[in-house]
Backbone atoms as SQL, in Angstrom:
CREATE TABLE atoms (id INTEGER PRIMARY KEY, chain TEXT, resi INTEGER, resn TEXT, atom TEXT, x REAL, y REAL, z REAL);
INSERT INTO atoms VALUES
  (1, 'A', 1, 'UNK', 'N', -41.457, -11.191, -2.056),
  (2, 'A', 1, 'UNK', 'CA', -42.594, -10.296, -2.035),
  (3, 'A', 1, 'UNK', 'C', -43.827, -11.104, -2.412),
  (4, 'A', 2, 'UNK', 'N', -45.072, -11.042, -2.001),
  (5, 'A', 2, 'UNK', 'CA', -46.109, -11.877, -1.902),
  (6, 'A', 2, 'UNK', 'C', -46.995, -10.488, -3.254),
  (7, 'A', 3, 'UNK', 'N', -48.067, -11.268, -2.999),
  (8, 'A', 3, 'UNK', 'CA', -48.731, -10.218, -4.307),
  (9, 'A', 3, 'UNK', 'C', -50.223, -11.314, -3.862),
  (10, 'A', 4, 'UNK', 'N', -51.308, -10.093, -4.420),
  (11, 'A', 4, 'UNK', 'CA', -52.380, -10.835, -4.294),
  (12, 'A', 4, 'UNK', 'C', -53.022, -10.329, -5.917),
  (13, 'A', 5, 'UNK', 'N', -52.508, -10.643, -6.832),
  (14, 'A', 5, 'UNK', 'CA', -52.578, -10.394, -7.591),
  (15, 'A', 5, 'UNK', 'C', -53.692, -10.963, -9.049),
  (16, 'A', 6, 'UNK', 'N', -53.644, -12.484, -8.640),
  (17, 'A', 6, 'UNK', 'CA', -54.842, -13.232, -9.094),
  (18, 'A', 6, 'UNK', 'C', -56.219, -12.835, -8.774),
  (19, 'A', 7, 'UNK', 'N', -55.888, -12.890, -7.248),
  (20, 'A', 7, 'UNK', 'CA', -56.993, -12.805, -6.402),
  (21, 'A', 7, 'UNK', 'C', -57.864, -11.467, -7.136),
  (22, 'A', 8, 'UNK', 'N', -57.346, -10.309, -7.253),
  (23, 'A', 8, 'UNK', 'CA', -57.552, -8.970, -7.151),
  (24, 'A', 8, 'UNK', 'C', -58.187, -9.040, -9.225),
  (25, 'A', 9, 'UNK', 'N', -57.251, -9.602, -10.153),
  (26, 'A', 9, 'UNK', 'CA', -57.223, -10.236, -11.479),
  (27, 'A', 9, 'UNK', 'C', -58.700, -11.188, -11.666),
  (28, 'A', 10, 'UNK', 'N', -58.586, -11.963, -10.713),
  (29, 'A', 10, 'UNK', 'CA', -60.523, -12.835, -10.776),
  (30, 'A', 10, 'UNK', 'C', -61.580, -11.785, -10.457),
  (31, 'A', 11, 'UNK', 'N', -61.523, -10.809, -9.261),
  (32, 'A', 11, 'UNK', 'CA', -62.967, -10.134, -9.004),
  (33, 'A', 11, 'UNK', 'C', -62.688, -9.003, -9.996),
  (34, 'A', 12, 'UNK', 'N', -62.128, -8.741, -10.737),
  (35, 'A', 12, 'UNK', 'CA', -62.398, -7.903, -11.958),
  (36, 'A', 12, 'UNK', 'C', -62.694, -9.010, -12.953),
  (37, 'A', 13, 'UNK', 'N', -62.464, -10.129, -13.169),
  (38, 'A', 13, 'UNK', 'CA', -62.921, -10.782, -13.941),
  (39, 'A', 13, 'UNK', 'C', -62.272, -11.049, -15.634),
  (40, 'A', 14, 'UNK', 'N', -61.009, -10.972, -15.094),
  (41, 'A', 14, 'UNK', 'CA', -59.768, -10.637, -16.371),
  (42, 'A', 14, 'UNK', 'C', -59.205, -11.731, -16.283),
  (43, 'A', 15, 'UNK', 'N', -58.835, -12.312, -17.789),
  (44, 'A', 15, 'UNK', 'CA', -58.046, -13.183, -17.815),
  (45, 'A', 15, 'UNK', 'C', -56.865, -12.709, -17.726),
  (46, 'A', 16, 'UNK', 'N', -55.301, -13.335, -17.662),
  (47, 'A', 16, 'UNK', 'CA', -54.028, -13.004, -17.583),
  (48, 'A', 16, 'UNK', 'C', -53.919, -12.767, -18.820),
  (49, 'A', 17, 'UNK', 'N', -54.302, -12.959, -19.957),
  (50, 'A', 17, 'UNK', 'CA', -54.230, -12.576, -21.351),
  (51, 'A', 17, 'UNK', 'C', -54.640, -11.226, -21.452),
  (52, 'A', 18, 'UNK', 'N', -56.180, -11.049, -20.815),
  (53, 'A', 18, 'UNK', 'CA', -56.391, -9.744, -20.815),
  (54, 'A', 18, 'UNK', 'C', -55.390, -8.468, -20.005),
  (55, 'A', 19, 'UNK', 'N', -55.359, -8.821, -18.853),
  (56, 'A', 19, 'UNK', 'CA', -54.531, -8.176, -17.900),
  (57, 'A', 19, 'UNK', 'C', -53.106, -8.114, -18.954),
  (58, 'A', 20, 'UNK', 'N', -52.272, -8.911, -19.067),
  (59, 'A', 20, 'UNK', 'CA', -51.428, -8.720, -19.753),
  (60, 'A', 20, 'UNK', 'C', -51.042, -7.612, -21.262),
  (61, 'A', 21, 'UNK', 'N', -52.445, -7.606, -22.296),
  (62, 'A', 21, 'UNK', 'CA', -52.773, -6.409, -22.745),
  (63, 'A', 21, 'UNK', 'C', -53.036, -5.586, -22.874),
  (64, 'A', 22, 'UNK', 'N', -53.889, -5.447, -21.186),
  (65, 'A', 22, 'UNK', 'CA', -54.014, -3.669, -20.984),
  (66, 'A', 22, 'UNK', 'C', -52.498, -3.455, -20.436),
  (67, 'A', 23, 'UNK', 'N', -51.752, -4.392, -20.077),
  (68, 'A', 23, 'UNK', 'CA', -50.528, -4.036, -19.411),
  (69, 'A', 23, 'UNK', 'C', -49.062, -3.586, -20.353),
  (70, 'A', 24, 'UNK', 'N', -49.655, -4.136, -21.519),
  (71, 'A', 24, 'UNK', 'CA', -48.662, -4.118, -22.705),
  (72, 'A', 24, 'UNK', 'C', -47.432, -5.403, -22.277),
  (73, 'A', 25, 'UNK', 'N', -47.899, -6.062, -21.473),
  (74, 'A', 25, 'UNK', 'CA', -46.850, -7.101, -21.019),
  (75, 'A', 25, 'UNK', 'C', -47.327, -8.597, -21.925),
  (76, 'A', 26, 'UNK', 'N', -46.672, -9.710, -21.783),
  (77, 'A', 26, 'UNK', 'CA', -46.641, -10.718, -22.118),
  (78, 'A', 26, 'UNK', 'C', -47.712, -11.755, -20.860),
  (79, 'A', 27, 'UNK', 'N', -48.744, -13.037, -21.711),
  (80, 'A', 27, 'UNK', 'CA', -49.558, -13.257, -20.527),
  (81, 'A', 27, 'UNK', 'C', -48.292, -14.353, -19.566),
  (82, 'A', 28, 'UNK', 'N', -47.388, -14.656, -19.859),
  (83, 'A', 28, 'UNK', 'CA', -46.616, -15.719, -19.370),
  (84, 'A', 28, 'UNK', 'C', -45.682, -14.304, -18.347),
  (85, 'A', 29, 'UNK', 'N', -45.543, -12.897, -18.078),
  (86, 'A', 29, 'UNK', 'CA', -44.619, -12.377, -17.229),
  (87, 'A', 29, 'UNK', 'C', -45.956, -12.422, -16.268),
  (88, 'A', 30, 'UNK', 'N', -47.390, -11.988, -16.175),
  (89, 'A', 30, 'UNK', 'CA', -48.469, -11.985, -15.331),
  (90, 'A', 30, 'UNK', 'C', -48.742, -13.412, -14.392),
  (91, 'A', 31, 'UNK', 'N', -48.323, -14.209, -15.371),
  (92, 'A', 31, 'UNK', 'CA', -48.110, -15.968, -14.822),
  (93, 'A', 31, 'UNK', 'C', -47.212, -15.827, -14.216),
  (94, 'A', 32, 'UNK', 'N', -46.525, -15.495, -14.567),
  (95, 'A', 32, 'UNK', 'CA', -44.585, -15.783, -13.349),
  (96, 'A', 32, 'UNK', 'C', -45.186, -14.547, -12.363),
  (97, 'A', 33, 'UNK', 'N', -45.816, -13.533, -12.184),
  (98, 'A', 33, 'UNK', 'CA', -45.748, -12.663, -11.531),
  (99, 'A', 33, 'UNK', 'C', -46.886, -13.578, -10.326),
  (100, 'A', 34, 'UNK', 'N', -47.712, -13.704, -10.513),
  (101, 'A', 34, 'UNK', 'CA', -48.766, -14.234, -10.289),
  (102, 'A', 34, 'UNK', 'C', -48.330, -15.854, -9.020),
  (103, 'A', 35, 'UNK', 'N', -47.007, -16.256, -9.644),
  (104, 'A', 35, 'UNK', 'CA', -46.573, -17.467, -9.428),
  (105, 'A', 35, 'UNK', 'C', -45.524, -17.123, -8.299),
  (106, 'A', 36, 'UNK', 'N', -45.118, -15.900, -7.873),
  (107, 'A', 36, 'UNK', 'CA', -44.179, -14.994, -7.272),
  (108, 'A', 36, 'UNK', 'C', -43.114, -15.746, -8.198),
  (109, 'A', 37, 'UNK', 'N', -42.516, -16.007, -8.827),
  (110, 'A', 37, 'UNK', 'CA', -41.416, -16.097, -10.098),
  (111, 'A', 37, 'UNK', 'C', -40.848, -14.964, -10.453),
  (112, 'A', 38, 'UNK', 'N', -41.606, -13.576, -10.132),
  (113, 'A', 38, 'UNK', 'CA', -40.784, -12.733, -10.959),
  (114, 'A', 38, 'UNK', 'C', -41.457, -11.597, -10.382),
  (115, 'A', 39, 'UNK', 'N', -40.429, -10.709, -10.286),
  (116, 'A', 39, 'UNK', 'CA', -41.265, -9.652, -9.153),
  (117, 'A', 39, 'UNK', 'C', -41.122, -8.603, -10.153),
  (118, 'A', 40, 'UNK', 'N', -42.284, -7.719, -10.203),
  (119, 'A', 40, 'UNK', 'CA', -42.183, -6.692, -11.447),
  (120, 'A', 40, 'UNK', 'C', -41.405, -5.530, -11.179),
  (121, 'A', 41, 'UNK', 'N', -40.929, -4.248, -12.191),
  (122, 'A', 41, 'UNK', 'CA', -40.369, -3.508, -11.825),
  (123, 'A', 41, 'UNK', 'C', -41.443, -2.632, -11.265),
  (124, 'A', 42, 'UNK', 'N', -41.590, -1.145, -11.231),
  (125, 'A', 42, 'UNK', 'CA', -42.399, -0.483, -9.929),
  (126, 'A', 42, 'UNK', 'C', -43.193, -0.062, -11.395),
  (127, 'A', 43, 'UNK', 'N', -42.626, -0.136, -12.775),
  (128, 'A', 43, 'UNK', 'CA', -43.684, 0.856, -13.777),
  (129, 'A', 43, 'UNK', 'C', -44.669, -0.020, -14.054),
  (130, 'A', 44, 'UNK', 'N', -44.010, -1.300, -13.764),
  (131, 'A', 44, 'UNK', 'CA', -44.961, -2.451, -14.403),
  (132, 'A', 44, 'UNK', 'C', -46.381, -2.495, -13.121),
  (133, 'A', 45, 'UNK', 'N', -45.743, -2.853, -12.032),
  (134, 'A', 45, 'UNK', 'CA', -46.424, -2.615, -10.850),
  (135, 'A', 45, 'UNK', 'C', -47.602, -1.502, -10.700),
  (136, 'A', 46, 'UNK', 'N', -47.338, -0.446, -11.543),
  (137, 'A', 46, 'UNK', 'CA', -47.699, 0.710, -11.451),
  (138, 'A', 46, 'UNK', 'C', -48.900, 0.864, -12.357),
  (139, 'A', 47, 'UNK', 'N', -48.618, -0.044, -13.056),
  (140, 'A', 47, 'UNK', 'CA', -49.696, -0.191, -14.713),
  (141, 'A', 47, 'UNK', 'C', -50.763, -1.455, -14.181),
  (142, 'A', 48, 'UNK', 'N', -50.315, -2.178, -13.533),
  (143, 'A', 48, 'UNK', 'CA', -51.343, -3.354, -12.846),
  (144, 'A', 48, 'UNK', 'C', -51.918, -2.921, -11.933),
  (145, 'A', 49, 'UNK', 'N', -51.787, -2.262, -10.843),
  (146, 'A', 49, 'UNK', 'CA', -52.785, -1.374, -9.947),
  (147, 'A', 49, 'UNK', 'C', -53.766, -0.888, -10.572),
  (148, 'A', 50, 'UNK', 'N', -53.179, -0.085, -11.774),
  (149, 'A', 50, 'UNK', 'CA', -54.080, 1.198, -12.646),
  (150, 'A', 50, 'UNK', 'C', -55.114, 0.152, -13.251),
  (151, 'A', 51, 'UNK', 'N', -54.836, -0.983, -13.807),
  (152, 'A', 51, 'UNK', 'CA', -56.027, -1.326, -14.916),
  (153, 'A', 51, 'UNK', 'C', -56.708, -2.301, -13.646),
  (154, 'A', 52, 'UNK', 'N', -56.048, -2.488, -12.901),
  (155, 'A', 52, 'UNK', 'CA', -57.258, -3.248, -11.239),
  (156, 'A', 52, 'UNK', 'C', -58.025, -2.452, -10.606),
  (157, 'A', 53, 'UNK', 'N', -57.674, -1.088, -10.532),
  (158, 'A', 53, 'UNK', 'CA', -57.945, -0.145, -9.880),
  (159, 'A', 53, 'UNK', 'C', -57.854, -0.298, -8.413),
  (160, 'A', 54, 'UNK', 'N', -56.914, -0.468, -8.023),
  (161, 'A', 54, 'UNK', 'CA', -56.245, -1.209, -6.539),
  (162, 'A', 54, 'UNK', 'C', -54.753, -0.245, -6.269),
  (163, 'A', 55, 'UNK', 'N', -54.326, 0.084, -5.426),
  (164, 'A', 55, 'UNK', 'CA', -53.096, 0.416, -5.032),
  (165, 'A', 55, 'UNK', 'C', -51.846, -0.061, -5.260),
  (166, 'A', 56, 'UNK', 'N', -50.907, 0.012, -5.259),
  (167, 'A', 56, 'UNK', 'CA', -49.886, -0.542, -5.151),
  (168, 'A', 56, 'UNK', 'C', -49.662, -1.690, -3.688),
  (169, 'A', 57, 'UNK', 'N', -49.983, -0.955, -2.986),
  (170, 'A', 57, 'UNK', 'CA', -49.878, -1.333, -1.436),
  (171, 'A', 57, 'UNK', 'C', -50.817, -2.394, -1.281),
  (172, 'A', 58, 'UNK', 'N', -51.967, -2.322, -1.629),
  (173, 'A', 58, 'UNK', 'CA', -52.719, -3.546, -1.751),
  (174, 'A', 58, 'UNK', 'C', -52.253, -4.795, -2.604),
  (175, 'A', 59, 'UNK', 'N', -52.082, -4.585, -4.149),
  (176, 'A', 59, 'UNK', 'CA', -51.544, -5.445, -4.882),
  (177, 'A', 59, 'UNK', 'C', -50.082, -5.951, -4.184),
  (178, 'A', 60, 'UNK', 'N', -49.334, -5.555, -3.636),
  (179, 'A', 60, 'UNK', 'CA', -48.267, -6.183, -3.204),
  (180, 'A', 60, 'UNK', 'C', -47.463, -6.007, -2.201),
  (181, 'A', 61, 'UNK', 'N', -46.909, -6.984, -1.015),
  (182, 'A', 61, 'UNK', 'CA', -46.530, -6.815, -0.410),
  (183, 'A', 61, 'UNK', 'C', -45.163, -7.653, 0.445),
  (184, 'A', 62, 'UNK', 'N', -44.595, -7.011, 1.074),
  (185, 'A', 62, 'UNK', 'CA', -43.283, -7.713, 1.682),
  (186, 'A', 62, 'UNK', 'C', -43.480, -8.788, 2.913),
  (187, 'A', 63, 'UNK', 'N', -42.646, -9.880, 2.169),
  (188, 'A', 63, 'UNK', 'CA', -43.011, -10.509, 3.407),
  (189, 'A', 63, 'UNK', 'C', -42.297, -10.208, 4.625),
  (190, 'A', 64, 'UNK', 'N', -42.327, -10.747, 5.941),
  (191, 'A', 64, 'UNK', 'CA', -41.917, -10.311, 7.267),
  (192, 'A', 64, 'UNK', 'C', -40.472, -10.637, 6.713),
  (193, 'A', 65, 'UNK', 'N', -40.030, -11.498, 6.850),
  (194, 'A', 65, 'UNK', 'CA', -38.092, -12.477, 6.598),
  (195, 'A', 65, 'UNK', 'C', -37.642, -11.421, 5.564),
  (196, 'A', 66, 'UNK', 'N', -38.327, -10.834, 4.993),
  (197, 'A', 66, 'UNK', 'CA', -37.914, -9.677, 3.665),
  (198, 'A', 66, 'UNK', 'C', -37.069, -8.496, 4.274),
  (199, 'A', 67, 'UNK', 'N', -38.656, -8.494, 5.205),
  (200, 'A', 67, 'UNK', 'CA', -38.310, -6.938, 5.797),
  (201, 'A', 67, 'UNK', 'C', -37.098, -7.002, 6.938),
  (202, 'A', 68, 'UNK', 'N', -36.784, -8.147, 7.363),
  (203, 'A', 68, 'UNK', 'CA', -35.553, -7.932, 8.199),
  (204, 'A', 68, 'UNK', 'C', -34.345, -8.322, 7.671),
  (205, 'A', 69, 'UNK', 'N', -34.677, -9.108, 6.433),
  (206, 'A', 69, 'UNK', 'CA', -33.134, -8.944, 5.514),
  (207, 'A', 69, 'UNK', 'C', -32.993, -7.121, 5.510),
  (208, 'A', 70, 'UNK', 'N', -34.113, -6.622, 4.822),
  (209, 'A', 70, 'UNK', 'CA', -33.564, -5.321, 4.023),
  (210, 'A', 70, 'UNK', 'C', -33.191, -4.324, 5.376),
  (211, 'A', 71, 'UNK', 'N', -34.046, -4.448, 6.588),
  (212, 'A', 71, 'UNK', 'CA', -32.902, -4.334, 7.839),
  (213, 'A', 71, 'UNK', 'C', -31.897, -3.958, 8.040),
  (214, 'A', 72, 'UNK', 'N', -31.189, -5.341, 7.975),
  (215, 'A', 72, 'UNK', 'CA', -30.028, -6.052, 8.193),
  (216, 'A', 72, 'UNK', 'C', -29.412, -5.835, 7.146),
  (217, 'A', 73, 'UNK', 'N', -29.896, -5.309, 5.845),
  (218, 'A', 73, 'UNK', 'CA', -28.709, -5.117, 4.652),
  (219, 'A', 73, 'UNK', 'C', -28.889, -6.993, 4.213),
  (220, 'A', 74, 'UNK', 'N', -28.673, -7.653, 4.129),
  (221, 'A', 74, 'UNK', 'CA', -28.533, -8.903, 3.915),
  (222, 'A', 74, 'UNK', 'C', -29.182, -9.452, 3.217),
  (223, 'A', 75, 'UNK', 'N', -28.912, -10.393, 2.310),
  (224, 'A', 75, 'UNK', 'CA', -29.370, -11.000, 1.149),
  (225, 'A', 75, 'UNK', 'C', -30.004, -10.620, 0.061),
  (226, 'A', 76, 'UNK', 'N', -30.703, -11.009, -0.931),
  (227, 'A', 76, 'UNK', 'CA', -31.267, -10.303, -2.084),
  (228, 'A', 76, 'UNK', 'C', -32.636, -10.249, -1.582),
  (229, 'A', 77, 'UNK', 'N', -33.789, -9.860, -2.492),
  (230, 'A', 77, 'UNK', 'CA', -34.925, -9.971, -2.070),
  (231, 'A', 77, 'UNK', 'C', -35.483, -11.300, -3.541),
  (232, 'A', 78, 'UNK', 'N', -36.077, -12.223, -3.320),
  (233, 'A', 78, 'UNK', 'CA', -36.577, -13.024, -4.713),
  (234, 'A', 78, 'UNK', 'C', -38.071, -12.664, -5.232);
């Protein structure tokens, strides 16, 4: 899953420290998130839209090879 998540994190003008405390998260899970390392669950997801003021759908998205694993049933998603 791709994420534009920095991108969206700079024109608000938030550090990952900050973002990470309105998020109640840690700034190193926003780094791995950020890094695609770690794909959030949907509440976490849900709480980073809210303090971006951005969508879900905007903040993140599937890549194409994703969408035809989940298709196909086949493989995990990373």
């Amino acid at each position: 899953m791709k994420n534009k998540l920095k991108e969206y994190r700079n024109k608000k003008k938030m550090t990952q420290k900050q973002l990470a405390k309105d998020c109640n998260v840690t700034s190193r899970s926003i780094i791995s998130i950020e890094k695609g390392d770690f794909n959030p669950c949907l509440l976490l997801a849900y709480k980073i839209s809210r303090v971006l003021d951005i969508s879900m759908e905007e903040l993140f998205c599937l890549e194409e090879n994703s969408l035809d694993e989940i298709k196909k049933g086949e493989g995990t998603l990373k």
